[in-house]
C-alpha positions as CSV (number, residue, x, y, z in Angstrom):
1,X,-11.6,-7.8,8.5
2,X,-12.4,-4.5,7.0
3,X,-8.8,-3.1,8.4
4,X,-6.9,-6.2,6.6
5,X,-8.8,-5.0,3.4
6,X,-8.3,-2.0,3.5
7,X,-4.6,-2.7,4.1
8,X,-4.4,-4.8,1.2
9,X,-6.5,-2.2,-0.9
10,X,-3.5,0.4,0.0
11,X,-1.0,-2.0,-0.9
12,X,-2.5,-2.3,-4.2
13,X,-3.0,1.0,-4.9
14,X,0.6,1.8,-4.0
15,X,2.2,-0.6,-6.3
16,X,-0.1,-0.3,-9.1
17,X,1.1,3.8,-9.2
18,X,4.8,2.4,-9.3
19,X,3.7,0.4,-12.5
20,X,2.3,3.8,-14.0
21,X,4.9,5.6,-12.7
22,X,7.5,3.5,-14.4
23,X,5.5,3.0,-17.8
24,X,5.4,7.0,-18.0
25,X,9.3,7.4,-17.8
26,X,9.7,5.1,-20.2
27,X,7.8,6.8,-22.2
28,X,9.3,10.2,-21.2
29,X,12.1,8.5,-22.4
30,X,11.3,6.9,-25.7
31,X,10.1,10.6,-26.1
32,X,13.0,12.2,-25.6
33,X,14.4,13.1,-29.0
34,X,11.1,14.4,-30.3
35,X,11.6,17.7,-31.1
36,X,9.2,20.8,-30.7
37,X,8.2,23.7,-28.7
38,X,5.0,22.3,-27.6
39,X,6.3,18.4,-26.9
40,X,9.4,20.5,-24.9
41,X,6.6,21.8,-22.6
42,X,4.3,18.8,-22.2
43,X,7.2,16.7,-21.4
44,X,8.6,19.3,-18.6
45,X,5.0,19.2,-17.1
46,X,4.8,15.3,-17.2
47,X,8.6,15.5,-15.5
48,X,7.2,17.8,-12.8
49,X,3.9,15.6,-12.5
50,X,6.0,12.5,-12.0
51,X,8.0,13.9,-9.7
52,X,4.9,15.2,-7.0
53,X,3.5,11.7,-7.6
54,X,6.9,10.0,-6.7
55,X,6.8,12.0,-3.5
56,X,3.3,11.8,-2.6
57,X,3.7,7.5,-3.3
58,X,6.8,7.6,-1.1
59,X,5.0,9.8,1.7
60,X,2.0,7.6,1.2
61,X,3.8,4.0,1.7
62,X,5.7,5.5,4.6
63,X,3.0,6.7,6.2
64,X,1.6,3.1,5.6
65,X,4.6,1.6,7.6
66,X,4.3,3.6,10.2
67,X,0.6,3.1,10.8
68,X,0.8,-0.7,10.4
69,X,4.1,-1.0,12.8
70,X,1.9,1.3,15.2
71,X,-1.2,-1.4,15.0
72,X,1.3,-4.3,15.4
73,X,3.0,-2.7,18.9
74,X,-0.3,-1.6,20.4
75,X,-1.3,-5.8,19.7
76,X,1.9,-6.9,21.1
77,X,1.0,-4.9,23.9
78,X,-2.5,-5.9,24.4
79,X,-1.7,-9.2,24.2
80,X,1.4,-9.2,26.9
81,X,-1.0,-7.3,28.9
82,X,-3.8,-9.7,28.2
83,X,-2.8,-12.7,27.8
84,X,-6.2,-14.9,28.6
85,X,-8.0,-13.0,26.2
86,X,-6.0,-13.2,23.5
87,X,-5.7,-16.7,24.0
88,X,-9.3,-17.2,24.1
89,X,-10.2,-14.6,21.0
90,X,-7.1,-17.0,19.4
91,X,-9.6,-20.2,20.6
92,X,-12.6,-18.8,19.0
93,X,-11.7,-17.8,15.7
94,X,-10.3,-21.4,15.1
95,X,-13.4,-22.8,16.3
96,X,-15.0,-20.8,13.8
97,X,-12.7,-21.4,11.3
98,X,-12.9,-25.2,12.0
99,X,-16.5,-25.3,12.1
100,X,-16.8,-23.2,8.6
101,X,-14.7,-25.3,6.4
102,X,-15.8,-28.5,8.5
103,X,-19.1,-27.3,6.9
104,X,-17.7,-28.2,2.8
């Protein structure tokens, strides 16, 4: 259960920095004609910032794919391999789950 929340934690994460991402172009954007020495700099560091953070996102959400693909082929494999125990793990967490809401 922990690995499914952690999953969805990840998930999360990843497209929340897509949100702030996005909001911080537009304003990069909106910012664009604001003149100045010192606004010329900030924005080329916020550029640069953006763009690492971009990279690292992409790096991270791919790295994501991979590992979750990974877990899903070793499964597949456990479970060709063996077959009775899945089917009985599969028969005790419905029994569970029947029992539990049973229980409202």
């Amino acid at each position: 259960m922990e690995l499914l929340s952690n999953h969805f934690n990840k998930d999360q994460l990843i497209n929340d920095f897509k949100v702030a991402v996005t909001d911080a172009e537009a304003l990069l954007l909106a910012t664009a004609n604001v003149g100045g020495e010192k606004v010329a700099e900030i924005r080329s560091r916020a550029e640069e910032s953006l763009k690492i953070a971009k990279n690292r996102m992409v790096n991270a959400q791919e790295a994501l794919v991979a590992k979750t693909k990974a877990t899903a082929k070793m499964t597949d494999v456990y479970v060709h391999e063996n077959p009775w125990k899945a089917i009985g793990f599969a028969a005790s967490v419905g029994v569970v789950i029947g029992l539990l809401m049973s229980r409202r």
